[in-house]
N, C-alpha and C positions, 0 to 999 in steps of 0.2 A: 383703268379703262374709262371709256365715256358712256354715258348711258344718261336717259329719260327716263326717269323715277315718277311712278306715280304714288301720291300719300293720302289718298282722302278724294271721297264722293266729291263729282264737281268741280275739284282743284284742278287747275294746268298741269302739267309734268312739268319737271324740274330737271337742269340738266347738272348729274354730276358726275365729278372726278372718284370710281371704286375702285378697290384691289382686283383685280385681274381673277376670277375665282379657279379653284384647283379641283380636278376631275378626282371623281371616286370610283369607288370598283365598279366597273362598268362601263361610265362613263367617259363622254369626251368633251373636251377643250376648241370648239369652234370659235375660231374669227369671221365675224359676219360681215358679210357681203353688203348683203340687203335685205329689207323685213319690209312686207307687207303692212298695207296698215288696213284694218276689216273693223266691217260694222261692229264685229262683236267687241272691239276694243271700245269703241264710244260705250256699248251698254255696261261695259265695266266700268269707264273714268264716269258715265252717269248712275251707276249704284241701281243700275235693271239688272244686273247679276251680281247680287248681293255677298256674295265669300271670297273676291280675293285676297292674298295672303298681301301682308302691310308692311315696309314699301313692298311695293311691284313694280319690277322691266316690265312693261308689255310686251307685245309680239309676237306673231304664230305664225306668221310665214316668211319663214327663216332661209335666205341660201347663206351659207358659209363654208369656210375651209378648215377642215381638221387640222389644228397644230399642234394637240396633245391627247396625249391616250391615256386612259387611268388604268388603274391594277383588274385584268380578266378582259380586258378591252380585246377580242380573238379576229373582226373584220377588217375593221377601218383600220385606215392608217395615215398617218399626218399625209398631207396634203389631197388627202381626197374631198373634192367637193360635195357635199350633201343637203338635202332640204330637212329642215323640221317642221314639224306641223304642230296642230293642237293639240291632239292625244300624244300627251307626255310620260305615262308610263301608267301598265296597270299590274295587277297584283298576278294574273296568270294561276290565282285557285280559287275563284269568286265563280258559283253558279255560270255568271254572264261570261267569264275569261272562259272557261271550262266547256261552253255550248256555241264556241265561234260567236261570242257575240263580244268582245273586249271594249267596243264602243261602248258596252252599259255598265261595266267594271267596276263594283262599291268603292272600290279606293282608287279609282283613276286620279292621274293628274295630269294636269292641262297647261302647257307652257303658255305662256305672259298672262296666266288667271290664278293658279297654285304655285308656279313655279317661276323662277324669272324666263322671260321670254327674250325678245331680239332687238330692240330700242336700244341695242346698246352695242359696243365694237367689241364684244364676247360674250358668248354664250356657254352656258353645259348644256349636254344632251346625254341622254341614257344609248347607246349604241345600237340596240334592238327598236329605237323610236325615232333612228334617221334614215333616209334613202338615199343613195349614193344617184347622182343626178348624168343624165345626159350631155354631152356639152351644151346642145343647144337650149338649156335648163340652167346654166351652171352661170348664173347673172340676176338681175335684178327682173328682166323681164322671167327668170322661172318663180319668182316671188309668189306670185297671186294663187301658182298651182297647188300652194300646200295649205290652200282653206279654201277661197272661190273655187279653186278646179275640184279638190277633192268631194267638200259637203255640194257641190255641185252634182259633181258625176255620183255621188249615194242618193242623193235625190232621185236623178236619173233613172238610178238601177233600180227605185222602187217602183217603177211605172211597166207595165207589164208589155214585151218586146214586139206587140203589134200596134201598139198604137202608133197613129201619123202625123196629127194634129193636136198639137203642145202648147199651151197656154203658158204663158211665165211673166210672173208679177215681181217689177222690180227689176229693170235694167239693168246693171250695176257689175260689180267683177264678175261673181257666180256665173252670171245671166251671159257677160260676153263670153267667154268661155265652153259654158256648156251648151249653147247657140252652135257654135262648131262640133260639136262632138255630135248633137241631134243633123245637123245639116250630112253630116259625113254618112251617116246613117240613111237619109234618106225620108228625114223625117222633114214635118212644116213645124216655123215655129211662132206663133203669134207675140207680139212683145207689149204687155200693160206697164207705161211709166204715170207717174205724179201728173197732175192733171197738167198742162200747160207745158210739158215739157219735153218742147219738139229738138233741141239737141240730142235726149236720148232716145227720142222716137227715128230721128234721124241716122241716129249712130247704130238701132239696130237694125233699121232696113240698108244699110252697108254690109251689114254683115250676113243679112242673108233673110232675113227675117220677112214673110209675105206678108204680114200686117204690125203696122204699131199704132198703138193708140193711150186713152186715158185707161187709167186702171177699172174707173167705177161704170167703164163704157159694157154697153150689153155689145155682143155679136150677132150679125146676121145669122152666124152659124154654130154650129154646136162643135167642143172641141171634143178629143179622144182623152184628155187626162190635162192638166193644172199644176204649177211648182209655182208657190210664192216664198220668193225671199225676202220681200217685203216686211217688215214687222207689224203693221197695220192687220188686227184683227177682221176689222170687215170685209176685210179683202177673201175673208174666207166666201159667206154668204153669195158674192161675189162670181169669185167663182165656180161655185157649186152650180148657180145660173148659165153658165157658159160652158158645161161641159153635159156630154151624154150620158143616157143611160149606162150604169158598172162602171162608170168614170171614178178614178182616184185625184183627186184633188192632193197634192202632199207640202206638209210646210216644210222648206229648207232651214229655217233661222233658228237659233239659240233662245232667241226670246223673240214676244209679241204681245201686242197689246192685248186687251179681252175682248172673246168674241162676241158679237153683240149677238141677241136672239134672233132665230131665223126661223121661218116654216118649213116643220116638215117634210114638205111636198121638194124643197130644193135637197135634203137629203135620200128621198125614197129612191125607189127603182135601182138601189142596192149601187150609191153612188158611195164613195169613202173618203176619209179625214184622214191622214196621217202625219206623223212629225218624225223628222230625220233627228236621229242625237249624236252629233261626234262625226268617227270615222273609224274605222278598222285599218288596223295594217294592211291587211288584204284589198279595203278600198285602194290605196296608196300606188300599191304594186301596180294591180290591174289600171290605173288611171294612167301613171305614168311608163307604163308600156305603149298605152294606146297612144298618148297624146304626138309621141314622134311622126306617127303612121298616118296625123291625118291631114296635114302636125298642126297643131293646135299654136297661135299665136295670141300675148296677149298685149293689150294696151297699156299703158302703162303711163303713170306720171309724176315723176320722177321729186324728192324733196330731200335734203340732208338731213341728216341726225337732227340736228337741232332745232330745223323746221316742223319736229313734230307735231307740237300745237296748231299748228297754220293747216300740215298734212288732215289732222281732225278735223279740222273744222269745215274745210272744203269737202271733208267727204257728209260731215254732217248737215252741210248747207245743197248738198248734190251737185256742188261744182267738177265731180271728179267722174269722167267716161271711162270705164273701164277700171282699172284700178290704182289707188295712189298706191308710191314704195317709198321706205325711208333707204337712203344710200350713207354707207358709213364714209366717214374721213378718210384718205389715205394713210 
């Protein structure tokens, strides 16, 4: 098979020719479609999440097609199409699997970070950590739903269901995505991009958004609650200033930078901090029930296997609206 190997902090991926790997009890044998390429992969190939397993595939948003089934495999079955996502499997007797919380699982593993991911024309998956996809899912435009839509939509669901006015820092797959899901709702959604960058100020008032602007901009107005997916720490203080009184402020990302000191006074009045970790199965489900219904479209821009490096690099330069995909060979 082909695949983009990463070996070492900072290095480009490497493209090589592996053995095809062979599913285990459990286990299946997808051929991948198409893989997402997400911020979180740059903070891996830049060594801000410091434990991947050496080499590593990356990739976590995985569509592919079942071609093989390994020993106890009892759902899928060869040619069903499925998404993977990041949470890769967890232990199911750990405090956090045991209490509905499997996002916080002591021995989780996380496909293209522990385990190999989707950079490549095969993948393994554990049977219990894929979702059998929609048609209108079952391609490269359902790619971005199995990390931007999902830590999206958990983002989402931590913001309590009256608020109207949603701040969101960091334009980017998450942001186009979960834009539709707030609008479907009925909600407003304010869009904060990188200072100067009226493309994606642009691209979110298309999509619905009644204001876009600089991230570090104050508002005329006070918001109902804040999601940054932005990695940029200050962005906290930020918008802790732009939102109301009992306002939740919540960070979507993996990593960020450190937050630099703030007064007080922008935390009082029983305003909140919180960080999303992962995803649950149960996110998964509930997302990709919804997404048909409202139906959730996403952008997409399109780069081969091999173009991996190039696919990084645009998304690390902010050249990419909405989200890149890597598309395998025929």
């Amino acid at each position: 098979m082909q695949a983009m190997v990463f070996h070492g902090k900072g290095q480009p991926l490497v493209s090589e020719t592996l053995p095809v790997p062979v599913p285990e009890n459990g286990q299946v044998l997808v051929k991948v479609i198409a893989c997402g390429v997400c911020r979180t992969d740059l903070h891996i190939i830049d060594g801000e999440l410091t434990e991947p397993k050496l080499p590593l595939i990356p990739g976590h948003e995985i569509i592919g097609t079942v071609v093989r089934t390994g020993p106890g495999v009892q759902q899928l079955k060869e040619g069903v199409i499925v998404g993977i996502p990041w949470l890769g499997h967890t232990c199911g007797a750990c405090k956090y699997c045991l209490s509905h919380r499997e996002n916080l699982c002591e021995q989780a593993e996380f496909t293209g970070y522990t385990r190999d991911g989707g950079y490549a024309t095969y993948t393994l998956a554990w049977e219990q950590f894929c979702f059998p996809l929609a048609d209108e899912y079952a391609g490269p435009s359902g790619a971005p739903l199995m990390c931007a839509g999902l830590i999206g939509y958990r983002s989402y669901r931590m913001l309590p269901a009256e608020v109207k006015k949603i701040g969101i820092y960091g334009f980017g797959a998450a942001a186009h995505i979960l834009t539709q899901v707030a609008l479907f709702e009925d909600k407003e959604i304010y869009a904060f991009t990188r200072r100067g960058d009226v493309k994606s100020q642009d691209f979110a008032r298309r999509l619905g958004a009644v204001w876009a602007g600089d991230s570090l901009q104050d508002l005329p107005r006070q918001l109902d609650a804040a999601i940054i997916f932005a990695s940029d720490g200050a962005l906290i203080p930020n918008a802790l200033a732009n939102v109301d009184k009992g306002a939740t402020v919540v960070c979507g990302g993996i990593h960020m930078s450190d937050i630099p000191a703030f007064p007080y006074s922008l935390l009082w009045e029983e305003r909140k901090i919180c960080s999303v970790a992962n995803l649950t199965r149960a996110d998964g489900d509930q997302f990709l029930a919804l997404a048909p219904r409202i139906p959730v479209h996403t952008t997409v821009n399109l780069f081969e296997l091999h173009r991996a490096n190039e696919a990084l690099n645009a998304l690390r330069n902010g050249q990419v609206n909405g989200a890149a995909v890597l598309v395998m060979p025929a």
